[in-house]
C-alpha positions in Angstrom: 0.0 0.0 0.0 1.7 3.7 -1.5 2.4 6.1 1.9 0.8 9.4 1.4 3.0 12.3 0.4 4.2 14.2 3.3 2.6 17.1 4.4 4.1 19.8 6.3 7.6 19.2 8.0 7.4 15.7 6.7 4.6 14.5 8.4 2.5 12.4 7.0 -0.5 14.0 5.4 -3.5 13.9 7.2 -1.6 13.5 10.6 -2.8 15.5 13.8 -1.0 19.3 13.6 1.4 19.6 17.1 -0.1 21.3 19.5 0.5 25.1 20.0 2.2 26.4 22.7 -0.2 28.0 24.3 -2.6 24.7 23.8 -0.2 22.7 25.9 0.2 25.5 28.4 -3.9 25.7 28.5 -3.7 21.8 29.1 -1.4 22.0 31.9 -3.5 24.3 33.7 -6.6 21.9 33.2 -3.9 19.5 35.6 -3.2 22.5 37.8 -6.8 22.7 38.6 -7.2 19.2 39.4 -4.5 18.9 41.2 -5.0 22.1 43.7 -8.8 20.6 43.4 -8.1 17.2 44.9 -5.7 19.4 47.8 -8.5 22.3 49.0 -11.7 21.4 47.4 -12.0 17.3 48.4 -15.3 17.8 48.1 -16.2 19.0 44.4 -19.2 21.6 44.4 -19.1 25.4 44.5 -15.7 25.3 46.5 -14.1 23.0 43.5 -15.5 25.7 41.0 -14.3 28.8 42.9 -10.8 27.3 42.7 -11.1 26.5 39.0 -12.0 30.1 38.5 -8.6 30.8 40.2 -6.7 29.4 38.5 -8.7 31.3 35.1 -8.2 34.3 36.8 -4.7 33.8 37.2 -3.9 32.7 34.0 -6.0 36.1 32.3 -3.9 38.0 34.8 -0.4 37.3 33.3 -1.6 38.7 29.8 0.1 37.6 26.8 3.5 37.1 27.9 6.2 36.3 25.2 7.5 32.9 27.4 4.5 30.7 28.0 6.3 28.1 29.2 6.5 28.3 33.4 3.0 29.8 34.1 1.6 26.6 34.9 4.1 26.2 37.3 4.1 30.0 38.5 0.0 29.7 38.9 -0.1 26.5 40.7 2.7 28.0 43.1 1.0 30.6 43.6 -2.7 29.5 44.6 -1.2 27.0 46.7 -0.1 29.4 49.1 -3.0 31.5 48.6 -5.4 28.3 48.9 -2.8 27.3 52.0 -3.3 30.6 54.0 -6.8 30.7 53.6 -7.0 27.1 54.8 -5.1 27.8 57.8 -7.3 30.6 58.7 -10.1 29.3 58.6 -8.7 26.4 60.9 -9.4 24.0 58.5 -7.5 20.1 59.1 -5.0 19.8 55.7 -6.3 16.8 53.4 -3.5 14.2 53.1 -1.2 14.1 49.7 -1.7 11.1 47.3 2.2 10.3 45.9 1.6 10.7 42.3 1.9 6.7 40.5 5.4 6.5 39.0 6.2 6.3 35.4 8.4 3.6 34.5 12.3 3.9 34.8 11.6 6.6 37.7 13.3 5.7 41.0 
């Protein structure tokens, strides 16, 4: 059976465009809100969507920056201590970590 011709950069015609930059970024925040989700809103509902809306809110308030790359990592930072203090004021008993599962070949 004859491959296809190549398409752009040599992929294969027909295959599934990379993903943007700021697509992955907008996927890592997607994990960002879980993550800080499962931590201070255990219990889903209005809290869960209040942090969600966080971490939108954070993201819209770094603009367009030219380097994408760290904000996930900025944000989450970020809301975790906010999240953290507010926790702590209101006397609230932290929710124990998970570990995150292991990929394979990590010690």
């Amino acid at each position: 059976m004859p491959e296809s011709p190549p398409g752009a950069c040599g992929a294969p015609a027909g295959a599934d465009p990379a993903p943007s930059p700021a697509d992955v970024v907008a996927h890592q925040l997607v994990g960002v809100a879980d993550r800080l989700c499962r931590e201070f809103a255990a219990d889903g509902g209005a809290r869960a969507e209040s942090v969600r809306e966080q971490v939108r809110q954070a993201r819209a308030g770094f603009g367009s920056p030219r380097v994408i790359t760290y904000l996930p990592v900025l944000i989450e930072r970020d809301l975790r201590r906010t999240l953290q203090r507010a926790r702590d004021a209101a006397g609230e008993p932290p929710v124990p970590r998970r570990s995150a599962p292991r990929r394979a070949g990590e010690v």
